[in-house]
Each structure stands twice: as C-alpha cells, then as structure tokens.
mmCIF file as gemmi writes it, N, C-alpha and C atoms, coordinates in Angstrom:
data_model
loop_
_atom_site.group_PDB
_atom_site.id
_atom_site.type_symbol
_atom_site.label_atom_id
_atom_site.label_alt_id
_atom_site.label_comp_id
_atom_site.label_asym_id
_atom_site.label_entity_id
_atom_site.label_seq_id
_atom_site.pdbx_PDB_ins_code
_atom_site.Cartn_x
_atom_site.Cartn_y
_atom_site.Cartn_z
_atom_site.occupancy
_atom_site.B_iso_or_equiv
_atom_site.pdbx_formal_charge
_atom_site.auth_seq_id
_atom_site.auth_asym_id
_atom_site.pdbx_PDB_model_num
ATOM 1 N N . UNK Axp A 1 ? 0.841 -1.184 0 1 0 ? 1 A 1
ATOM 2 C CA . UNK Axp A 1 ? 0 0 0 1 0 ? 1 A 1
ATOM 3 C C . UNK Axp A 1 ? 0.887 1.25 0 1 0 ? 1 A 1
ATOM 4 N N . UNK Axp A 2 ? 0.52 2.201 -1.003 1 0 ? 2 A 1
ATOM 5 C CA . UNK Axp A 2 ? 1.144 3.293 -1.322 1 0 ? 2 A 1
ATOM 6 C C . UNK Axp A 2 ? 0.933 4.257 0.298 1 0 ? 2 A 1
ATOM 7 N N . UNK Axp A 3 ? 1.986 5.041 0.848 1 0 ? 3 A 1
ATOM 8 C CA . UNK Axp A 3 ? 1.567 6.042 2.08 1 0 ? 3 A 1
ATOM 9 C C . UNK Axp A 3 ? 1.19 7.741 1.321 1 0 ? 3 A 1
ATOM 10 N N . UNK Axp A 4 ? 0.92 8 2.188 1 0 ? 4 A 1
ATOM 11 C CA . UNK Axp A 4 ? 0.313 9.515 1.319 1 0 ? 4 A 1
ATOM 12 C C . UNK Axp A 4 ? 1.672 10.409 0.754 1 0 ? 4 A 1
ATOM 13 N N . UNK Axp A 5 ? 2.908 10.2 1.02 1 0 ? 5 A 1
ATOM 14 C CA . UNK Axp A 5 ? 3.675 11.081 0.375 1 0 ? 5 A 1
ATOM 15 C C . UNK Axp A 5 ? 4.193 10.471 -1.217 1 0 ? 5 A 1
ATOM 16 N N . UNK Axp A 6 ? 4.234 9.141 -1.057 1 0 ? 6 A 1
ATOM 17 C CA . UNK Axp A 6 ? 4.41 8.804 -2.713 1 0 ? 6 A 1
ATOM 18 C C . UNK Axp A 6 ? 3.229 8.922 -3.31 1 0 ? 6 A 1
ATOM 19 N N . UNK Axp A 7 ? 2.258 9.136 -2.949 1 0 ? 7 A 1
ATOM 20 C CA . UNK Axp A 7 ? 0.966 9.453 -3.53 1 0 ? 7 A 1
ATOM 21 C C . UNK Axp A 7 ? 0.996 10.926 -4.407 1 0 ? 7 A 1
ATOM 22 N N . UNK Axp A 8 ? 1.679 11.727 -3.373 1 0 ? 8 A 1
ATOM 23 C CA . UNK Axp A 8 ? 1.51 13.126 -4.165 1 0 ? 8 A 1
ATOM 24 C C . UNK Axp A 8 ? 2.114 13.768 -5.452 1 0 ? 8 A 1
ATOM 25 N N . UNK Axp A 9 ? 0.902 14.622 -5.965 1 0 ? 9 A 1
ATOM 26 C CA . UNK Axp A 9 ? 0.884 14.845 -6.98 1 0 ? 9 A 1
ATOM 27 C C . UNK Axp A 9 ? 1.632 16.489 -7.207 1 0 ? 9 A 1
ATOM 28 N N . UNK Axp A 10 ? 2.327 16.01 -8.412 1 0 ? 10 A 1
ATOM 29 C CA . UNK Axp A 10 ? 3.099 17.805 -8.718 1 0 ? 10 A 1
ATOM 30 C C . UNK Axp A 10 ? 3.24 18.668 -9.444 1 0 ? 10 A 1
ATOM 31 N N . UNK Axp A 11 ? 2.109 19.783 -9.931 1 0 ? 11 A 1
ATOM 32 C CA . UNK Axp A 11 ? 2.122 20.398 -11.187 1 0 ? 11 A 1
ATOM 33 C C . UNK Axp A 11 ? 3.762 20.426 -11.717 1 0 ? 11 A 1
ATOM 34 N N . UNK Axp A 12 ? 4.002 20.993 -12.632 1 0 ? 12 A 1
ATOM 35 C CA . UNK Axp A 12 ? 5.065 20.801 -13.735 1 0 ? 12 A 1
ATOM 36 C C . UNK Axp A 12 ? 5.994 22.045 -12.937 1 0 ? 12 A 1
ATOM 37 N N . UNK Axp A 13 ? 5.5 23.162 -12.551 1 0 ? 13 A 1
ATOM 38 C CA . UNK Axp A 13 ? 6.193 23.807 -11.57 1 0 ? 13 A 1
ATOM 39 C C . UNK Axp A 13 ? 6.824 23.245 -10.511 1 0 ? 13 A 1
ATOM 40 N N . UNK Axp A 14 ? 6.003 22.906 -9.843 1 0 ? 14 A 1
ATOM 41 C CA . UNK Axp A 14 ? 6.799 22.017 -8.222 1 0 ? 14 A 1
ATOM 42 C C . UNK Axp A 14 ? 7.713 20.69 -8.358 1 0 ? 14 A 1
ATOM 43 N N . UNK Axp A 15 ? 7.29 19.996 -9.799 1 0 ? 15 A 1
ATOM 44 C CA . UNK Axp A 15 ? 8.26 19.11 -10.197 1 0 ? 15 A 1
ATOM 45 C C . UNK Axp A 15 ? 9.751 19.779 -10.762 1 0 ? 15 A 1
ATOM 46 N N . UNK Axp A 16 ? 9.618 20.432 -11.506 1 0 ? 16 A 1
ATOM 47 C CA . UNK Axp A 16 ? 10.439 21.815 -11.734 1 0 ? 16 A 1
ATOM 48 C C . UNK Axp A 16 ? 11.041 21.606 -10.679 1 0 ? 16 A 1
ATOM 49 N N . UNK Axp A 17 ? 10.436 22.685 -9.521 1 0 ? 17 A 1
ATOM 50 C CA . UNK Axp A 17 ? 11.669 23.21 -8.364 1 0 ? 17 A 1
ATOM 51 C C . UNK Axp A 17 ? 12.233 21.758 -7.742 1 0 ? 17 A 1
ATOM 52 N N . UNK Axp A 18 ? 11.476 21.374 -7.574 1 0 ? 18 A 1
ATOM 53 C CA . UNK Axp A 18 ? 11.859 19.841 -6.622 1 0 ? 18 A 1
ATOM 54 C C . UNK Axp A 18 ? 13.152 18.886 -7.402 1 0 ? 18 A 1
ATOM 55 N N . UNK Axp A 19 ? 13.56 19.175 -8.756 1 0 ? 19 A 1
ATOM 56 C CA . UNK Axp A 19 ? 14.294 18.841 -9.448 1 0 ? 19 A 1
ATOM 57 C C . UNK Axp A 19 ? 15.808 19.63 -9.745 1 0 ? 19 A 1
ATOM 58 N N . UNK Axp A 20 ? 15.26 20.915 -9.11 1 0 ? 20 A 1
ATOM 59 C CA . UNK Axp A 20 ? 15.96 22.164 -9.685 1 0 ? 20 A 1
ATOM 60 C C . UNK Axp A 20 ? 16.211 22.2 -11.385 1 0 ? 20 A 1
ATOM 61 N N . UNK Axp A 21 ? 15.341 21.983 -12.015 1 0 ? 21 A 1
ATOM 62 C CA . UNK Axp A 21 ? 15.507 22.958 -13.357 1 0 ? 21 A 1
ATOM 63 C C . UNK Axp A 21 ? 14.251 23.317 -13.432 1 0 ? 21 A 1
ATOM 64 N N . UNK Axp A 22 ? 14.218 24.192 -14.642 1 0 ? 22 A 1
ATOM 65 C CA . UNK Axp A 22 ? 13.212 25.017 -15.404 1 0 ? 22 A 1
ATOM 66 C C . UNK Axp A 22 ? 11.999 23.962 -16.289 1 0 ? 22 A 1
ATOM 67 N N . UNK Axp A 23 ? 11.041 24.648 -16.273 1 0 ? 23 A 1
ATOM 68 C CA . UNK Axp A 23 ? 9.734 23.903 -16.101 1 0 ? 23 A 1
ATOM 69 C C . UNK Axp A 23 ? 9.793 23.546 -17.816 1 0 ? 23 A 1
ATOM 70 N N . UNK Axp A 24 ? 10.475 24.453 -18.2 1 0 ? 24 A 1
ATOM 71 C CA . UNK Axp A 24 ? 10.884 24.329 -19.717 1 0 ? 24 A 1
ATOM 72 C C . UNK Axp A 24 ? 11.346 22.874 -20.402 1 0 ? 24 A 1
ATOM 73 N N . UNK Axp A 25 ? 12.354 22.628 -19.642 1 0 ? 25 A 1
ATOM 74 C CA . UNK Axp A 25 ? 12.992 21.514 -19.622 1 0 ? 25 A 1
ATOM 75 C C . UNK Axp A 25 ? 12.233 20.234 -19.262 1 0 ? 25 A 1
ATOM 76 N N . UNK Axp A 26 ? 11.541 20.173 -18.256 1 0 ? 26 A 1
ATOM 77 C CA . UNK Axp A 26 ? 10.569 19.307 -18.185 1 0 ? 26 A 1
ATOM 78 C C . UNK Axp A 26 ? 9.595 19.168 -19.827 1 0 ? 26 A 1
ATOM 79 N N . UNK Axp A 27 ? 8.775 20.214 -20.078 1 0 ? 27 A 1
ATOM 80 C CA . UNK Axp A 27 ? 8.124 20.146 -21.048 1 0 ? 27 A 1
ATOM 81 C C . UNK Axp A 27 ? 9.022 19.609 -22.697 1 0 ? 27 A 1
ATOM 82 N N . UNK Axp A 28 ? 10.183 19.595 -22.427 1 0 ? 28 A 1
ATOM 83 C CA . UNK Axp A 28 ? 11.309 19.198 -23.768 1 0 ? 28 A 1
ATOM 84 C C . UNK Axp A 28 ? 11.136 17.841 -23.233 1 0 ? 28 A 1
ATOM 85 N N . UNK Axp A 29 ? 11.486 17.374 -22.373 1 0 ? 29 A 1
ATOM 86 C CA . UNK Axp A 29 ? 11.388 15.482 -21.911 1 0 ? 29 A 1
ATOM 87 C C . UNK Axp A 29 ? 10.056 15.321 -22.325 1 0 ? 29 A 1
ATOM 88 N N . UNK Axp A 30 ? 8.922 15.518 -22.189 1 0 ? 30 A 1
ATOM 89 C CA . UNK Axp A 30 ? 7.99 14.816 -21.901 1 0 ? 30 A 1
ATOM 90 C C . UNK Axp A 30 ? 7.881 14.895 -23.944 1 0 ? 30 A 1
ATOM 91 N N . UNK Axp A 31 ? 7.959 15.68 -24.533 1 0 ? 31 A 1
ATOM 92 C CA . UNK Axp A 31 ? 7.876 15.842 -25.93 1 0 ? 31 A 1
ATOM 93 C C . UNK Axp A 31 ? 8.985 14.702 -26.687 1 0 ? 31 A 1
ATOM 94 N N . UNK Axp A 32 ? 10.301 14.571 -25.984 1 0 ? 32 A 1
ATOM 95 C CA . UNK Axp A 32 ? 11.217 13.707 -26.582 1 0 ? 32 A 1
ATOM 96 C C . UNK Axp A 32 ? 11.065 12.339 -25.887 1 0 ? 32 A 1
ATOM 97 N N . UNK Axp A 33 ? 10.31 11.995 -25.026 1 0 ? 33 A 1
ATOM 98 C CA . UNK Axp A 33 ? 10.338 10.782 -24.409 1 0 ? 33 A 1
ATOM 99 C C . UNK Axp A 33 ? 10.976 10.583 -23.82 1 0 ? 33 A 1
ATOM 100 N N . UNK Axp A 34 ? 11.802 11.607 -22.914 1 0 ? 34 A 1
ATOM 101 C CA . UNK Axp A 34 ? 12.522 11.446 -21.848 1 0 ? 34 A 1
ATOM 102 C C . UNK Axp A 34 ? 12.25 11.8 -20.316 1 0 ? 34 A 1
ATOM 103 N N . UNK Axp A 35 ? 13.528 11.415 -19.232 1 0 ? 35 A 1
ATOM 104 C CA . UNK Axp A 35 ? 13.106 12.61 -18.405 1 0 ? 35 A 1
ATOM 105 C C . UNK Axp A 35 ? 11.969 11.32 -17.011 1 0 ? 35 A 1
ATOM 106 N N . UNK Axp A 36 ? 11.564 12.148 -16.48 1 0 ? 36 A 1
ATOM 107 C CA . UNK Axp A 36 ? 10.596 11.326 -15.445 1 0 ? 36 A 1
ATOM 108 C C . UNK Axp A 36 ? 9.157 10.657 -15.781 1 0 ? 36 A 1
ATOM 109 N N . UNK Axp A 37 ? 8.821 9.917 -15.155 1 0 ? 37 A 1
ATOM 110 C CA . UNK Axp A 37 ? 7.221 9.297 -15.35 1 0 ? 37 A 1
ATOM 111 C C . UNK Axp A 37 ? 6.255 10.672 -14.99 1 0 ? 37 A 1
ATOM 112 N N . UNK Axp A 38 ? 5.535 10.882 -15.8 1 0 ? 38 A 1
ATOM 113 C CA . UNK Axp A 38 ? 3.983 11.303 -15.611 1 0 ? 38 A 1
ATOM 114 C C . UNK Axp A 38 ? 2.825 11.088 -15.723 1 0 ? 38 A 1
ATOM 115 N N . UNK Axp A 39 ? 2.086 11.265 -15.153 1 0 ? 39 A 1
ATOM 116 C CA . UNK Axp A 39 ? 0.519 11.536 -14.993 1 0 ? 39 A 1
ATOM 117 C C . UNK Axp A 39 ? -0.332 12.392 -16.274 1 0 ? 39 A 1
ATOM 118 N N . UNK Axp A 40 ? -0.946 11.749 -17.08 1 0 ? 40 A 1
ATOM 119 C CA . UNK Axp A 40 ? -1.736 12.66 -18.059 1 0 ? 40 A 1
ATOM 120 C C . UNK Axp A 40 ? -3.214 12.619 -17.753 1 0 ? 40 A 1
ATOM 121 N N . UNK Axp A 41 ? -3.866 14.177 -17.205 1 0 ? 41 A 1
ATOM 122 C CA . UNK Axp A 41 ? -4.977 13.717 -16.394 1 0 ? 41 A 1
ATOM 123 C C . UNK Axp A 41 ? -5.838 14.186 -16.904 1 0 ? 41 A 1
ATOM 124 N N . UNK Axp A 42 ? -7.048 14.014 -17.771 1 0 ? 42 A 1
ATOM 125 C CA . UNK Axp A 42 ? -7.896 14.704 -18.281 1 0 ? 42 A 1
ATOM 126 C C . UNK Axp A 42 ? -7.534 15.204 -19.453 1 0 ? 42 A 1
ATOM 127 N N . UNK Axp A 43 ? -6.623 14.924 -20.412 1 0 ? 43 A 1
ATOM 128 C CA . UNK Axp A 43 ? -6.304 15.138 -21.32 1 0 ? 43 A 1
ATOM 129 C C . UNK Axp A 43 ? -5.034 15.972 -21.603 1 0 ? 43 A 1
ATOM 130 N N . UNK Axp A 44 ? -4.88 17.24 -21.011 1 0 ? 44 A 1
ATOM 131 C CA . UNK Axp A 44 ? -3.445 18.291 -20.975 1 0 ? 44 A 1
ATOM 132 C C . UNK Axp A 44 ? -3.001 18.361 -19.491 1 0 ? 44 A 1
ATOM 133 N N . UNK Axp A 45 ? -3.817 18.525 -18.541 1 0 ? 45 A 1
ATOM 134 C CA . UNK Axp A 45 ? -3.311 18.023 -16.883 1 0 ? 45 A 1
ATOM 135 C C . UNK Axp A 45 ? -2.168 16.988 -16.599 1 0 ? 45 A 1
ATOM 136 N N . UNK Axp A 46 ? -0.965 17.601 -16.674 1 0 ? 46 A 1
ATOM 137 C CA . UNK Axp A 46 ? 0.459 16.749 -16.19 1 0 ? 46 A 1
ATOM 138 C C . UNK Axp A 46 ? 0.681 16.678 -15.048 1 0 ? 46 A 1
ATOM 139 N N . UNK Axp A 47 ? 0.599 15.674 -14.393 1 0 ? 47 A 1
ATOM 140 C CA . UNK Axp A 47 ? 1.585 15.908 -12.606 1 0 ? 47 A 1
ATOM 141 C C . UNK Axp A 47 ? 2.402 14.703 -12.413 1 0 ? 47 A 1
ATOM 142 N N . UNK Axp A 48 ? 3.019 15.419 -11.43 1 0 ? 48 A 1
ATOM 143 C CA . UNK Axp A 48 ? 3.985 14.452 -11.715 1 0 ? 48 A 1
ATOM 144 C C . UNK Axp A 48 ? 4.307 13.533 -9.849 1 0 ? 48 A 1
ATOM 145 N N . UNK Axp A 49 ? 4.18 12.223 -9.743 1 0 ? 49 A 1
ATOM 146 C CA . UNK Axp A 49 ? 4.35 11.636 -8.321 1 0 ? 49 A 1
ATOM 147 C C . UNK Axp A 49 ? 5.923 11.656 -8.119 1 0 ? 49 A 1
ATOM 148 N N . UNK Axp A 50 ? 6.056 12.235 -6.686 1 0 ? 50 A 1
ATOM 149 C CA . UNK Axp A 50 ? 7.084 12.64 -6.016 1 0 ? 50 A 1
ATOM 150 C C . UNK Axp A 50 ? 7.62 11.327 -5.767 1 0 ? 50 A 1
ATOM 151 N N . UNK Axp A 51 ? 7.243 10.345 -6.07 1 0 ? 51 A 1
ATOM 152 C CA . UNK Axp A 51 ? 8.148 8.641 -6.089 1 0 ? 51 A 1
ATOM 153 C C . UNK Axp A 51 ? 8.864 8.781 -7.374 1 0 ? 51 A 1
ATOM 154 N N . UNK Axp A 52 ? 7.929 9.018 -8.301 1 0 ? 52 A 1
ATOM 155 C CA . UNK Axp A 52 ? 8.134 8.866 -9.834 1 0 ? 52 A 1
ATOM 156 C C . UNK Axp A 52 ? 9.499 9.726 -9.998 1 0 ? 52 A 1
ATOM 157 N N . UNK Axp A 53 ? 9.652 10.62 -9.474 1 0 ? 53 A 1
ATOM 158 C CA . UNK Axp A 53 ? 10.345 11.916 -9.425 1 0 ? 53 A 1
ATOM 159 C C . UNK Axp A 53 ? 12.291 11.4 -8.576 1 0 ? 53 A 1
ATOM 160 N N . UNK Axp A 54 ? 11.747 10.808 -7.517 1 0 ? 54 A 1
ATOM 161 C CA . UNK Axp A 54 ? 13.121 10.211 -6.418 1 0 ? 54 A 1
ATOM 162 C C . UNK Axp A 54 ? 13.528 8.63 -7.241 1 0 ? 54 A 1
ATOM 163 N N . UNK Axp A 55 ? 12.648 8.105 -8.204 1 0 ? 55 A 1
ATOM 164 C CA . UNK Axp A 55 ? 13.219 7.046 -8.839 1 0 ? 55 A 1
ATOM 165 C C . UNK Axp A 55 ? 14.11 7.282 -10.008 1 0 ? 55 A 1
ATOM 166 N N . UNK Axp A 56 ? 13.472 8.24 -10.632 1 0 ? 56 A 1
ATOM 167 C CA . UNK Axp A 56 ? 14.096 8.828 -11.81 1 0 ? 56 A 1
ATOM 168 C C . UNK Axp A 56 ? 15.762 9.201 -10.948 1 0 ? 56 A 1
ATOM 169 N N . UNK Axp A 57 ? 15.744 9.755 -10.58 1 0 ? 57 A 1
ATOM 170 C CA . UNK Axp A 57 ? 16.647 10.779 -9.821 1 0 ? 57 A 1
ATOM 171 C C . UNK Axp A 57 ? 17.554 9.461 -9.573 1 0 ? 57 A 1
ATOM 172 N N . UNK Axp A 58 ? 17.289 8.222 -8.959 1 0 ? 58 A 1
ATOM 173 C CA . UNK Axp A 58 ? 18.134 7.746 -8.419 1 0 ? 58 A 1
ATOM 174 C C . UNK Axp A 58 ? 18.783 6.87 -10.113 1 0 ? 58 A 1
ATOM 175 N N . UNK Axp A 59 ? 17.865 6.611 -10.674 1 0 ? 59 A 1
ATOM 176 C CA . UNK Axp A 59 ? 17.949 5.799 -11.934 1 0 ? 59 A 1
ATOM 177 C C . UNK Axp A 59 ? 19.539 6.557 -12.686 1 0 ? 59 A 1
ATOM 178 N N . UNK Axp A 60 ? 19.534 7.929 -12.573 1 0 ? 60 A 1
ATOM 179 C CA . UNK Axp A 60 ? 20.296 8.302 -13.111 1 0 ? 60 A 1
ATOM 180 C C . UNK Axp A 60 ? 21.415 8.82 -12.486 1 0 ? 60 A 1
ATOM 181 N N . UNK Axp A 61 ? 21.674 8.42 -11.547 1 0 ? 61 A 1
ATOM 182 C CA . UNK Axp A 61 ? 23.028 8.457 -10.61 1 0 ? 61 A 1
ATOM 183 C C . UNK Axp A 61 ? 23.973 7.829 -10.954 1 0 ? 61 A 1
ATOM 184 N N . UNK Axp A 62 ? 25.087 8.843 -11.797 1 0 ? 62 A 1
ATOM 185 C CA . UNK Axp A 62 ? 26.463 8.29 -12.186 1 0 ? 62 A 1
ATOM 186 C C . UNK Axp A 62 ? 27.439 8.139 -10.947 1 0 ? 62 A 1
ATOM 187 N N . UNK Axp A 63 ? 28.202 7.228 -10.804 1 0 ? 63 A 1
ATOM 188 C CA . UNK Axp A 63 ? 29.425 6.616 -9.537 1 0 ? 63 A 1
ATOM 189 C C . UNK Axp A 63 ? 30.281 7.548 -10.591 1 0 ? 63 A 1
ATOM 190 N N . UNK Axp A 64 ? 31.036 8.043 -9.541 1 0 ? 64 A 1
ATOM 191 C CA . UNK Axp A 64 ? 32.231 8.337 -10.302 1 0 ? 64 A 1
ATOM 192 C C . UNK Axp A 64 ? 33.596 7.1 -10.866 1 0 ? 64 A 1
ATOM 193 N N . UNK Axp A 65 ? 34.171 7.65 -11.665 1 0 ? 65 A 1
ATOM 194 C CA . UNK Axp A 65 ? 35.441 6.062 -12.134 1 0 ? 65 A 1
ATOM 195 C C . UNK Axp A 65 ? 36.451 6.576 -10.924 1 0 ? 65 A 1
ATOM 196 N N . UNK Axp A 66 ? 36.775 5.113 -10.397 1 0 ? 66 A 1
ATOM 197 C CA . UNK Axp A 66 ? 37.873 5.015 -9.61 1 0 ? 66 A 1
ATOM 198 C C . UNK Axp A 66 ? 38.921 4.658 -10.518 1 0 ? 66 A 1
C-alpha cells in the first residue's frame, strides 16, 4: 500500500523546483520521451508523483570512475 507522500501529486512547476531545473525543460522530456514518469490527467493536466520523481533521480546516478 502506497503512504500519502508517494501518492503526491506535482504540477510541472513544483516538479520543476523539486528537481531544480526550469519547467521548460521538463516540457522538452515529456515531448522527446525522456526525463521522469507522468501523470496525463484529463487530457493536458500533467503531474507528476514525487516517487516517480526520487526514482528517476536515483535511476540516473552516475558513480564516479575510480
């Protein structure tokens, strides 16, 4: 069972800040097929789950070369 914070939902702004880039950039991923999982809600309504958001994030964590 999901708890209420991976539940929440994040206009394209708050996914934005919560990412630190520009909301711009978000809207270039979602057009090229990149970038984080979203929510398409009602047809143009994007949000985005703050799990969806910390998986991505971790998915793309380069180790540095020893």
């Amino acid at each position: 069972m999901l708890d209420q914070t991976s539940r929440t939902l994040l206009t394209n702004k708050q996914a934005a800040d919560y990412l630190g880039c520009r909301e711009q950039l978000l809207v270039s991923w979602r057009y090229e097929n990149r970038g984080p999982a979203f929510h398409r809600l009602g047809g143009r309504m994007i949000r985005y789950a703050k799990s969806d958001l910390d998986a991505w994030l971790a998915d793309t964590k380069v180790a540095p070369h020893r």
